[in-house]
C-alpha positions in Angstrom: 0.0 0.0 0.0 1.4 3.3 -0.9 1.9 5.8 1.6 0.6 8.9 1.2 0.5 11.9 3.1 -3.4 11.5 3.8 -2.7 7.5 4.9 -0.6 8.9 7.3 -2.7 11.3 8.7 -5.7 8.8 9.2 -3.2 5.9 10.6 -1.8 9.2 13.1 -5.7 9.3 14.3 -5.9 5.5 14.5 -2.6 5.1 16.9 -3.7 8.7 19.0 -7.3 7.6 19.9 -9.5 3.8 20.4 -11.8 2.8 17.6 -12.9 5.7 16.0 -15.3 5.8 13.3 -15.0 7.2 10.0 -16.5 10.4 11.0 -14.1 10.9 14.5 -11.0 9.9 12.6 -12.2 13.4 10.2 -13.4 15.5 13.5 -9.9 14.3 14.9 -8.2 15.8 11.6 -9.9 18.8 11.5 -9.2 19.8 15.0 -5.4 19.0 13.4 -6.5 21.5 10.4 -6.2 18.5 8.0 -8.7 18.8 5.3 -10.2 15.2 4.4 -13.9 15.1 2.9 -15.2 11.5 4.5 -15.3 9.5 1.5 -11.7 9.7 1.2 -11.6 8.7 5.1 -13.9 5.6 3.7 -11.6 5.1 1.7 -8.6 4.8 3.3 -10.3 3.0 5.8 -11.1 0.4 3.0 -7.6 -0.2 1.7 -6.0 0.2 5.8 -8.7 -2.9 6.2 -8.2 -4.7 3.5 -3.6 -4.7 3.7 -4.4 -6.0 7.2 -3.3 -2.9 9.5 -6.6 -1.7 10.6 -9.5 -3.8 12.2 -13.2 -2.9 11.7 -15.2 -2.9 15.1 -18.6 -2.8 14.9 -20.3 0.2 16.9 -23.8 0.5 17.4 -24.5 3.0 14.5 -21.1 2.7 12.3 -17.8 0.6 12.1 -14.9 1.9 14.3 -11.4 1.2 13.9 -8.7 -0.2 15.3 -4.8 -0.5 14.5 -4.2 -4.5 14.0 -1.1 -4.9 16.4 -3.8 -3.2 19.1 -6.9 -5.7 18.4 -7.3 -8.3 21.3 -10.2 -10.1 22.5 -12.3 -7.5 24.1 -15.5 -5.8 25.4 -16.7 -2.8 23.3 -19.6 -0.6 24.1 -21.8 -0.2 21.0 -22.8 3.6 22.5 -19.3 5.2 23.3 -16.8 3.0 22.0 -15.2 2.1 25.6 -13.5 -1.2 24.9 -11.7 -3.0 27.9 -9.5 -6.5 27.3 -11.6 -9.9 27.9 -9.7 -11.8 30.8 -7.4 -14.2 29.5 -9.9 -17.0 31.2 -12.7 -15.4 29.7 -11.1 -15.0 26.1 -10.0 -19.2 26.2 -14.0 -19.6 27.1 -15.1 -17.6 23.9 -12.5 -18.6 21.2 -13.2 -22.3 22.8 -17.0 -21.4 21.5 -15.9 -19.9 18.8 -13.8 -22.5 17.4 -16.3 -25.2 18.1 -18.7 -23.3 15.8 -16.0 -24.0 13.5 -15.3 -20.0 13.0 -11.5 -18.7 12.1 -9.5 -17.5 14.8 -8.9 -14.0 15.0 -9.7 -10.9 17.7 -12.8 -11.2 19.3 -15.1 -8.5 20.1 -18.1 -8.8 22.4 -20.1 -5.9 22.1 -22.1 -5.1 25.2 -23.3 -1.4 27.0 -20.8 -0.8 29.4 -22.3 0.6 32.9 -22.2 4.1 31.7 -24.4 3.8 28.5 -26.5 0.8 30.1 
């Protein structure tokens, strides 16, 4: 993937701040006075997803987004986007589950209200 300034500004986002969506990652540049219309966000988004750096979380009303090396097996709030690691006892329950279901390994993301939003 080529890296352009404007890949670099939305991977600066995704390492500064947890899961953003689309739309954050552009508030987050403008408040940097970076100029990005959202469908190039989308965009870059797309191609960060699809090399493998960047990991789509779902969120209740749009996809957030998470550097690779940073996904783990976690708890996300669909509302605000709080995510907190799964237990490590917790995370061999799930993938146990998960496996057995004969799904892929990979992060897993349990999304759940955290107290805040519940």
């Amino acid at each position: 993937m080529r890296r352009t300034l404007a890949t670099r500004a939305v991977a600066q986002v995704l390492v500064r701040h947890d899961c953003p969506t689309a739309a954050e990652v552009q508030a987050h540049l403008r408040a940097r006075d970076v100029r990005m219309d959202l469908t190039t966000v989308h965009r870059i988004l797309r191609r960060l997803t699809e090399a493998g750096a960047v990991v789509p979380i779902p969120r209740d009303s749009a996809m957030g987004y998470r550097i690779a090396d940073r996904a783990e097996h976690c708890l996300t709030c669909p509302s605000c986007g709080r995510t907190v690691p799964l237990t490590a006892a917790a995370a061999t329950a799930l993938l146990a589950e998960v496996t057995a279901a004969g799904f892929a390994l990979g992060p897993v993301t349990v999304s759940t209200r955290c107290p805040r939003c519940h």
